[in-house]
C-alpha positions as semicolon CSV with decimal commas, in nm:
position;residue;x (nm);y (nm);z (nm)
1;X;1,607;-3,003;0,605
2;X;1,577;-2,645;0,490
3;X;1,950;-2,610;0,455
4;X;1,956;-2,901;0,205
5;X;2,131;-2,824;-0,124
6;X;1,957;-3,020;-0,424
7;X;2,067;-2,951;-0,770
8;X;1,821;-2,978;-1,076
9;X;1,874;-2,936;-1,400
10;X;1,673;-3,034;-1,717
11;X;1,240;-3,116;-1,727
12;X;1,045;-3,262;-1,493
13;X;0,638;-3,330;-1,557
14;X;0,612;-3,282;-1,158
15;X;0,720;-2,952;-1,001
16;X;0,836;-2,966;-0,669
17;X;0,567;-2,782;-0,542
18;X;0,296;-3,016;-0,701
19;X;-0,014;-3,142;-0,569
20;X;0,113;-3,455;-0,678
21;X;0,462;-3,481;-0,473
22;X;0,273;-3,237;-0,179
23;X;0,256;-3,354;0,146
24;X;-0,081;-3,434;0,259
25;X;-0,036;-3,404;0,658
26;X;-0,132;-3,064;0,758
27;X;0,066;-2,861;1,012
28;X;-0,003;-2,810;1,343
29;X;-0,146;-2,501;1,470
30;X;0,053;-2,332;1,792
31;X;-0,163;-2,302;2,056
32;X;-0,189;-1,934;2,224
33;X;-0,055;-1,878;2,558
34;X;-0,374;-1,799;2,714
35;X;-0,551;-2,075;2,467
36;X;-0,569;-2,396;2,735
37;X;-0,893;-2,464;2,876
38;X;-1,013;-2,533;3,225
39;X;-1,137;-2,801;3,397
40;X;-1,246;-3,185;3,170
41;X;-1,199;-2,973;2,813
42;X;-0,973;-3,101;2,595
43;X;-0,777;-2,766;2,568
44;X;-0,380;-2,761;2,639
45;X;-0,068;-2,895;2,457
46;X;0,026;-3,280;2,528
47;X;0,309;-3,214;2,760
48;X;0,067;-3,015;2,967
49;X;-0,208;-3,271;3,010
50;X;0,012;-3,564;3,031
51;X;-0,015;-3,721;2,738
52;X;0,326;-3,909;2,608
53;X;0,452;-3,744;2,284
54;X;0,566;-3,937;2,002
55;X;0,779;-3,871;1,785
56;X;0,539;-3,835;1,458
57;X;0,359;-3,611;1,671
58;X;0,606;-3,379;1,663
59;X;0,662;-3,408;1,335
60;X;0,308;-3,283;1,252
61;X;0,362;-3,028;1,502
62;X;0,676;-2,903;1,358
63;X;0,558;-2,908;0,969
64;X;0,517;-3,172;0,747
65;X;0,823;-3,344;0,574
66;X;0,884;-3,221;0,200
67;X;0,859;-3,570;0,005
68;X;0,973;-3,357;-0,294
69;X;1,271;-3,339;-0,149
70;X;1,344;-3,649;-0,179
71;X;1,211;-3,807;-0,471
72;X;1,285;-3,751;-0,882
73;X;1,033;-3,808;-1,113
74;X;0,980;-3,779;-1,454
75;X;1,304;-3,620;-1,539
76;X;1,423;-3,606;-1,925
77;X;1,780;-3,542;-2,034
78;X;1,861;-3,383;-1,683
79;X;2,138;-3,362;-1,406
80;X;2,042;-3,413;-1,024
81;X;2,338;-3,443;-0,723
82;X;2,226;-3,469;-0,415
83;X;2,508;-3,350;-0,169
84;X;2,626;-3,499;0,182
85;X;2,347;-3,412;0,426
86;X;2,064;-3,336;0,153
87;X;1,896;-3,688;0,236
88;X;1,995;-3,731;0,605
89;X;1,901;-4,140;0,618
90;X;1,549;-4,072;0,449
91;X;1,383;-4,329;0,160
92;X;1,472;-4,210;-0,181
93;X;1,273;-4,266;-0,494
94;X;1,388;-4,229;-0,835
95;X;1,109;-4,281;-1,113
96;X;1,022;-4,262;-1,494
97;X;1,336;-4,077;-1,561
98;X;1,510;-4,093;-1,934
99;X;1,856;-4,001;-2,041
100;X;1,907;-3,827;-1,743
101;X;2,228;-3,838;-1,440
102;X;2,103;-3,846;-1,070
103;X;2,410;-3,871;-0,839
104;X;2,327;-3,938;-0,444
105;X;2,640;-3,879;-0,240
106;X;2,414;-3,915;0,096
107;X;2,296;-4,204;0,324
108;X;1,982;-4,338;0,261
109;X;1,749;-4,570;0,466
110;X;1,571;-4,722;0,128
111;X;1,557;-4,685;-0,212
112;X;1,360;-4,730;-0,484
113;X;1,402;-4,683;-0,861
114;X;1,132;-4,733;-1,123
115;X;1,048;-4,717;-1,509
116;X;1,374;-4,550;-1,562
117;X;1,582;-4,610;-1,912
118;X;1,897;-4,489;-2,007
119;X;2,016;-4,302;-1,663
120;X;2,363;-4,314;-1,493
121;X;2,261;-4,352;-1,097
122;X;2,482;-4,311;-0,829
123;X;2,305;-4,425;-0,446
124;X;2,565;-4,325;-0,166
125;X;2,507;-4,542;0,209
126;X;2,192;-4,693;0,226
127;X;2,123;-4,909;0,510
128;X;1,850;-5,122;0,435
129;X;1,726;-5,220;0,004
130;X;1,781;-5,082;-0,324
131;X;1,509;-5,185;-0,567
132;X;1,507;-5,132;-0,949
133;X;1,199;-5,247;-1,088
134;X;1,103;-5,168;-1,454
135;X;1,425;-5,052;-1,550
136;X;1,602;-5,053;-1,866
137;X;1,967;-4,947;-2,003
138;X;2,077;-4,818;-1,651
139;X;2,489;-4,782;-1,546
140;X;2,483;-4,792;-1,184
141;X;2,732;-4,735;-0,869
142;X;2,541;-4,876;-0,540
143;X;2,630;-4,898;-0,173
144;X;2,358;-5,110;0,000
145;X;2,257;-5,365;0,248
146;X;2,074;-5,567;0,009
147;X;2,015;-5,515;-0,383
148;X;1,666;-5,655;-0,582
149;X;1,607;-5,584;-0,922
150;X;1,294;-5,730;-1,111
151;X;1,189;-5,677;-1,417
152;X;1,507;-5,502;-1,580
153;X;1,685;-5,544;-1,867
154;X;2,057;-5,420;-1,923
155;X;2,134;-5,288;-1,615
156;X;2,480;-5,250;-1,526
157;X;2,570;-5,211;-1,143
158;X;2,911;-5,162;-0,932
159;X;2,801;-5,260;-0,653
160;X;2,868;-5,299;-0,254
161;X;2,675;-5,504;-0,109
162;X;2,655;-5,698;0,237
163;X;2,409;-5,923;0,202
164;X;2,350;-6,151;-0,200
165;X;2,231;-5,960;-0,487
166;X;1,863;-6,107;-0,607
167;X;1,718;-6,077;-0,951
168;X;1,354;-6,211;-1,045
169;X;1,247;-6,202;-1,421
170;X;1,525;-5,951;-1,550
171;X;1,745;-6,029;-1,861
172;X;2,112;-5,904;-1,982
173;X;2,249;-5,771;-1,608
174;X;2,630;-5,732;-1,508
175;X;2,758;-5,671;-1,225
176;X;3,139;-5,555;-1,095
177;X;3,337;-5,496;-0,788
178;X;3,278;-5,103;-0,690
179;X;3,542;-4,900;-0,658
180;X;3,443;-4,552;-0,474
181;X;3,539;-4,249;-0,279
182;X;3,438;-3,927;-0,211
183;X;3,456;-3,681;0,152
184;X;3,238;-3,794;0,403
185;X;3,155;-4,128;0,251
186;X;3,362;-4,332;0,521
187;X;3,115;-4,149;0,793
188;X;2,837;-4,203;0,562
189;X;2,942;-4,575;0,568
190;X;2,962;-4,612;0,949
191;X;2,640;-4,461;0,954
192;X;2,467;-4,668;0,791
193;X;2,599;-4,980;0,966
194;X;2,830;-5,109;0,630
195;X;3,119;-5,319;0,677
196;X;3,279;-5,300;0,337
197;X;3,447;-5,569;0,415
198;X;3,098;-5,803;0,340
199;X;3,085;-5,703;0,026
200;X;2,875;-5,992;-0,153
201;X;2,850;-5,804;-0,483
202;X;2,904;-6,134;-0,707
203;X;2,706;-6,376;-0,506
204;X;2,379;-6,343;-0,696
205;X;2,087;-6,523;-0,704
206;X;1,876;-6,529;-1,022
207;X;1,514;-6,623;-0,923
208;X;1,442;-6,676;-1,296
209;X;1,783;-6,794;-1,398
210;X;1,625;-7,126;-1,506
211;X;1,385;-6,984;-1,767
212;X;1,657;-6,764;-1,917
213;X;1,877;-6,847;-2,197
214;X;2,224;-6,857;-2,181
215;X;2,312;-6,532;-2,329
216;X;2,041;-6,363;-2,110
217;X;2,199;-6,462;-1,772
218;X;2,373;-6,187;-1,532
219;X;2,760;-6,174;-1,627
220;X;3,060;-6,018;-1,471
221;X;3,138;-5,682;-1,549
222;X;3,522;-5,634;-1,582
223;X;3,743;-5,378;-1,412
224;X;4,026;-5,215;-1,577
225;X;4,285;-5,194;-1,256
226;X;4,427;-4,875;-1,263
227;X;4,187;-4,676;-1,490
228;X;3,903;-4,469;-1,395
229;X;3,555;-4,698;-1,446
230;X;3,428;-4,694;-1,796
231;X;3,050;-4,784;-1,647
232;X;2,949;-4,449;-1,478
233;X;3,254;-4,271;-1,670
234;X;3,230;-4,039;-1,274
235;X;3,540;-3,872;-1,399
236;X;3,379;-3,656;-1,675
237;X;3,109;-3,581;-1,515
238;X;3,270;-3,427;-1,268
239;X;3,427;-3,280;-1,507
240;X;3,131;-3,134;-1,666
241;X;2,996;-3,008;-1,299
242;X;3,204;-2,813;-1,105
243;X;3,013;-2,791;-0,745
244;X;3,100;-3,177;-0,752
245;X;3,454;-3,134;-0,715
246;X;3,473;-3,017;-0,357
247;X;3,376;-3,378;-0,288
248;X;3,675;-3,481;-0,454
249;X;3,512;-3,821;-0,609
250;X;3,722;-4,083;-0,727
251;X;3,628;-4,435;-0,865
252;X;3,999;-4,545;-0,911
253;X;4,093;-4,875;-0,721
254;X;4,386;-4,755;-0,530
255;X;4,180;-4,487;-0,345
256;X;3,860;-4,677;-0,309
257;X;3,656;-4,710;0,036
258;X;3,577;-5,042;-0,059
259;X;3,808;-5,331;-0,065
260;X;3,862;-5,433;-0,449
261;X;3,763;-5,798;-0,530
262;X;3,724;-6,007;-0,848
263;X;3,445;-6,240;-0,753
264;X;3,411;-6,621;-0,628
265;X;3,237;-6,826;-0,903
266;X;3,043;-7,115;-0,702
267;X;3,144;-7,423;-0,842
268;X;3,471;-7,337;-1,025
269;X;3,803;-7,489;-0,906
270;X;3,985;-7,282;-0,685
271;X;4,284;-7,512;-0,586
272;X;4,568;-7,240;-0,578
273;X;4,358;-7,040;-0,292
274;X;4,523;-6,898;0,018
275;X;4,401;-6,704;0,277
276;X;4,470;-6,401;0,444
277;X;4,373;-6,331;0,799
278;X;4,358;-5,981;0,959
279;X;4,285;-5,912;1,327
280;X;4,129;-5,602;1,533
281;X;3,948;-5,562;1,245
282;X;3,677;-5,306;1,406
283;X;4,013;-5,041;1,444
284;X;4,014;-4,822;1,198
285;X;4,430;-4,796;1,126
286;X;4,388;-5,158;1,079
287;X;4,075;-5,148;0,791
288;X;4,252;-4,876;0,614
289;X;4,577;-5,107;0,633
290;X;4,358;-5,400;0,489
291;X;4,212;-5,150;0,206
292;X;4,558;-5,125;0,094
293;X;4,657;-5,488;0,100
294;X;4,392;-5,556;-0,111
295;X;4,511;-5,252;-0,384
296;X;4,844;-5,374;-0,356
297;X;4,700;-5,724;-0,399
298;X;4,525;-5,576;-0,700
299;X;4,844;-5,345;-0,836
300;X;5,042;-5,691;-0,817
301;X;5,223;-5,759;-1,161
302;X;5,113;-6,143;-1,099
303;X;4,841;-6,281;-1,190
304;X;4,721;-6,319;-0,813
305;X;4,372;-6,172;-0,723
306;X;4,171;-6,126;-0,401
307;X;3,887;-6,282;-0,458
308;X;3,654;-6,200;-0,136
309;X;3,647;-6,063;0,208
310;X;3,467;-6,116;0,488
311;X;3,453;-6,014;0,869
312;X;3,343;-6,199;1,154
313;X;3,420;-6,288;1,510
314;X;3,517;-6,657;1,619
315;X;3,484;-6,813;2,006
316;X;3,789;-7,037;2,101
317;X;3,581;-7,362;1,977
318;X;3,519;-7,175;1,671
319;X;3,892;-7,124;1,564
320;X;3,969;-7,488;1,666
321;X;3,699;-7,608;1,367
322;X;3,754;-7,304;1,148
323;X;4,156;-7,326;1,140
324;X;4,216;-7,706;1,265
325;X;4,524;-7,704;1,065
326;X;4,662;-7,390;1,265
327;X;4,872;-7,393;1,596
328;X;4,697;-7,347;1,929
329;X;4,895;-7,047;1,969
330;X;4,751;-6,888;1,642
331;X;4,391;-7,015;1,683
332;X;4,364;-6,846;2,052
333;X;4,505;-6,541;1,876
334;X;4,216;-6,527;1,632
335;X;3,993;-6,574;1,872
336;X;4,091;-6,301;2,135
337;X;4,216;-6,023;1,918
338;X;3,870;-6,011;1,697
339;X;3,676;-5,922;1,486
340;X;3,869;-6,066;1,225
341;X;3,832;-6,069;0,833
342;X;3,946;-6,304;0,591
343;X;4,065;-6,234;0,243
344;X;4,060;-6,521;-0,017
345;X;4,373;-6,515;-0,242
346;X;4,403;-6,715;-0,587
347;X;4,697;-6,759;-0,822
348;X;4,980;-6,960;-0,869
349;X;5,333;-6,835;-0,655
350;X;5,168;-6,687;-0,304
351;X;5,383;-6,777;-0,012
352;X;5,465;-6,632;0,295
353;X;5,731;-6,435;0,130
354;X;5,514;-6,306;-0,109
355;X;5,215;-6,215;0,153
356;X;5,468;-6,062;0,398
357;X;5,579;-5,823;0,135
358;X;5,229;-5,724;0,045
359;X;5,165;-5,675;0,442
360;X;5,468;-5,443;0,458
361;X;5,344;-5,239;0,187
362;X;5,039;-5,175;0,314
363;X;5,178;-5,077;0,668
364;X;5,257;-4,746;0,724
365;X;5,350;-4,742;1,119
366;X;5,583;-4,956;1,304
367;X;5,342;-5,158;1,479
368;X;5,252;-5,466;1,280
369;X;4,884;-5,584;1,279
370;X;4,849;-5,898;1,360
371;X;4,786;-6,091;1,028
372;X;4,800;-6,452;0,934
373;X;4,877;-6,646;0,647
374;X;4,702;-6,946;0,513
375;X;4,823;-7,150;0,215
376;X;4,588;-7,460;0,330
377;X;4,398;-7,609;0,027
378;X;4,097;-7,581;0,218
379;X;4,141;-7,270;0,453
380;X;3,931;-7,025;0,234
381;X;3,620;-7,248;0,181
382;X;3,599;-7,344;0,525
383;X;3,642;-6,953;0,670
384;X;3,410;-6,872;0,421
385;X;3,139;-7,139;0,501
386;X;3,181;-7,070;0,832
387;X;3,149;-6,715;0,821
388;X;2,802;-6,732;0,609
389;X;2,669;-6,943;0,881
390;X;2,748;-6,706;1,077
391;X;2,572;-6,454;0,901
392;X;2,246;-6,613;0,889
393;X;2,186;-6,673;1,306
């Protein structure tokens, strides 16, 4: 970790070197060479007596980890980017910070944020929870496994997130589709075990939503297609910080890692649905092809929108139940050339002439994927349910 780059600007109450962020496990002591001792002493390394070595062990041995490192606390009006291989997959904790920016373009294996107000956060990859608790007046961008926020109060997130977004006792939140790139988040991404493609950003649950009024209740944040995002406004502060731009960050939909989509309300009428059907999803020509669909889907003049996405992997009996209204031919197709992922499609005028043009622009070789389309009333809520039960075994 001593190669790590970490940029601070601005005050902090806690210097790095603190006894309050200071790691309390000593070091090890190196044994001399002529240090072991003879006979039923306790003398010698591990290795030499037998003794299985685990891996904390060796962490004490080798130095204690820097929790400094990777924490920031109490930071006022300040600036903090944390570049690709300053975290490495370790928790991340963000607290009592005001007015301040803390960008995180690394993997993480948790997060947590608390008692900040007034902060723009970015949290690159992390593969298991991000949890805001505390919080007021945040803009976020997030890339997680699972979101919780609970006590907040306007907090507004772009999010990607593969399982539902939960919220317990926190008022005024908004939440939008996130569009993102930047290098080495794609590797980032596989690291951390993200399929993009799950993205269940709009699919929150509201633990409190009962005891809230009306006006109080999360909302949908809009996205401007075509426009950099006006939440984080990434754009000027990149600007502002020029060792960002080797990263080359970009929060515009059409280069985005992550598949634009407008939401599913539950409950709202979705007659005018279609679906989409991709296959050999786990190759990665294929993904970036689907990325693009979904941007041109997005670009489209029409009033036609991609609502959600999801990837999964059917049997034979599966596809039978899942597309009953399909050909044999096409349903032992899904099944063989898997993983698939579906794309939900709503607006009035999608046909197969319409979808095939959309699939053409999105190709760039000429091998075409092997892609279905759906215009069954029912085909995306029965994928969909499907899929979610899928989920949850």
């Amino acid at each position: 970790m001593g190669n790590a780059i970490s940029r601070i600007f601005g005050r902090s109450s806690a210097p790095a070197d603190s006894a309050a962020t200071r790691s309390h496990t000593p070091a090890a002591t190196e044994p001399s060479a002529g240090s072991a001792s003879s006979g039923g002493g306790s003398g010698g390394s591990a290795e030499a007596t037998g003794k299985k070595v685990y891996s904390w062990d060796k962490r004490r041995q080798e130095g204690s980890v820097n929790t400094a490192h990777y924490e920031v606390k109490d930071l006022q009006n300040g600036f903090v980017a944390k570049m690709p291989g300053d975290v490495s997959g370790q928790s991340f904790n963000i607290s009592r910070c005001s007015d301040s920016t803390i960008l995180v373009f690394d993997q993480c294996a948790s997060v947590t944020i608390d008692e900040c107000t007034d902060c723009t956060i970015l949290i690159g990859p992390t593969n298991g929870s991000i949890f805001l608790r505390d919080c007021k007046r945040l803009n976020c961008a997030m890339v997680c496994k699972q979101f919780r926020a609970r006590d907040c109060k306007r907090v507004t997130t772009l999010l990607c997130c593969t399982s539902n977004p939960t919220l317990e006792a926190s008022k005024h939140m908004a939440f939008g589709c996130l569009s993102l790139s930047y290098k080495q988040l794609a590797d980032q991404l596989a690291s951390a075990g993200i399929v993009v493609f799950d993205n269940s950003w709009f699919d929150v649950f509201d633990f409190s939503r009962d005891n809230l009024e009306p006006g109080e209740q999360w909302k949908f944040q809009p996205t401007v297609v075509g426009k950099e995002d006006s939440v984080l406004k990434l754009h000027k502060i990149v600007d502002d910080h020029a060792e960002l731009a080797s990263l080359e960050i970009t929060t515009s939909v059409e280069s985005s890692q992550v598949p634009f989509t407008v939401g599913y309300e539950t409950g709202c009428d979705y007659d005018q649905s279609s679906l989409a059907v991709f296959c050999n999803a786990d190759q990665e020509d294929v993904a970036a092809m689907m990325r693009r669909f979904t941007t041109s889907v997005a670009m489209d003049t029409k009033a036609i929108q991609a609502l959600r996405s999801r990837r999964t992997t059917l049997t034979q009996e599966d596809c039978k139940e899942v597309f009953s209204y399909a050909s044999g031919d096409k349903q032992t197709t899904l099944a063989k050339q898997g993983p698939i992922v579906g794309v939900q499609l709503s607006g009035e005028d999608i046909t197969q002439e319409w979808f095939s043009a959309h699939l053409a622009k999105s190709t760039t070789s000429t091998d075409q994927p092997a892609a279905f389309f759906f215009n069954h009333q029912d085909a995306g809520t029965k994928f969909f349910d499907f899929a979610s039960m899928m989920s949850t075994r």
